[in-house]
C-alpha positions as CSV (number, residue, x, y, z in Angstrom):
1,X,29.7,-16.5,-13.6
2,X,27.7,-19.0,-15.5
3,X,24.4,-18.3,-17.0
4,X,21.3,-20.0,-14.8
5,X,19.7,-23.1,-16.2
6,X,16.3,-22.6,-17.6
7,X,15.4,-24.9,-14.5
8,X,16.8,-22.5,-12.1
9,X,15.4,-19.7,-13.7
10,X,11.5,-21.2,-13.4
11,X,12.4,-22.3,-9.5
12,X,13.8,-18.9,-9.1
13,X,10.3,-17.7,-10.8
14,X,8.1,-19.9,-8.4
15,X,10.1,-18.9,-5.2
16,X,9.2,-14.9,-5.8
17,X,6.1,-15.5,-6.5
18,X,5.5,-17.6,-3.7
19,X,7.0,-14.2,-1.6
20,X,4.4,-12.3,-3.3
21,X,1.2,-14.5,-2.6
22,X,2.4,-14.3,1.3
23,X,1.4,-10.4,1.7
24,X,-2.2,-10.5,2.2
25,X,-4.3,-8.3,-0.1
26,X,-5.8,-5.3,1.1
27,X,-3.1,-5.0,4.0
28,X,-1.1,-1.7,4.3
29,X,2.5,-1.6,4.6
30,X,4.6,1.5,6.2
31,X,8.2,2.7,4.9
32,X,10.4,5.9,5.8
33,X,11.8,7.1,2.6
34,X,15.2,8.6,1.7
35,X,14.1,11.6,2.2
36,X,12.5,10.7,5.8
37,X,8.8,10.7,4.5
38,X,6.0,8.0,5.6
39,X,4.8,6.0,2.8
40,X,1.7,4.0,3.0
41,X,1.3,1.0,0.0
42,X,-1.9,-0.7,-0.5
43,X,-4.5,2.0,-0.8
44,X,-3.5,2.4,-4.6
45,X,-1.4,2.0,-7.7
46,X,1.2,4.5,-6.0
47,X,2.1,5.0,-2.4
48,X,0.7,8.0,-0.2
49,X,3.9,9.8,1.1
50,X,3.4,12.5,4.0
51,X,6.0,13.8,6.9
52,X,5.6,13.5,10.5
53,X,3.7,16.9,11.0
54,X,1.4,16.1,8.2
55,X,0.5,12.6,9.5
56,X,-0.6,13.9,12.8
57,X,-2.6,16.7,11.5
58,X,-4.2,13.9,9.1
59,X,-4.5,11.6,12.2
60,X,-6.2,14.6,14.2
61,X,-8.9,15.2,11.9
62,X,-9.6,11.6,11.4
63,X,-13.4,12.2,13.4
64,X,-13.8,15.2,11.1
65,X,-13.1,13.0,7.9
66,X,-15.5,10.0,9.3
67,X,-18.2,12.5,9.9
68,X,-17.4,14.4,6.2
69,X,-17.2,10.9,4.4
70,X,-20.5,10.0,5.7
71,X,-22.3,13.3,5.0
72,X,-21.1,12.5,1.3
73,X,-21.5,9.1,1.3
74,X,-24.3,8.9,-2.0
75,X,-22.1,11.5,-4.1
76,X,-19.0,9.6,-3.2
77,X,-17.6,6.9,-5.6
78,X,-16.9,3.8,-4.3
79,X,-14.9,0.5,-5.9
80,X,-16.9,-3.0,-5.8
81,X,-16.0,-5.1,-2.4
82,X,-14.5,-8.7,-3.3
């Protein structure tokens, strides 16, 4: 197999990051790993990877983590909004 073309290598360039501009920042994106866990990308650096049982207890006490959040809201740290 022949080595690309510096001109093949730069469209090659342009087309993945074209791919990358598509997903919208801020959105979240859902995959099962290998080892059948639920990760969640886009709250951070690294994913957030929980099972089934722990997702639905985390789901469960979603009202108890609003209401806890904003009890704590003016010792909590939050990043800048663009």
């Amino acid at each position: 197999m022949a080595e690309p073309t510096k001109e093949e290598l730069m469209a090659r360039i342009a087309e993945l990051e074209k791919q990358q501009g598509t997903r919208r920042r801020g959105s979240l994106e859902f995959r099962v790993g290998e080892k059948g866990g639920v990760s969640v990308y886009g709250l951070g650096r690294f994913p957030v990877t929980l099972y089934y049982e722990q997702w639905i207890r985390l789901l469960d006490a979603a009202p108890g983590l609003r209401e806890f959040l904003e009890e704590n809201k003016s010792r909590l740290k939050m990043k800048d909004q663009k």
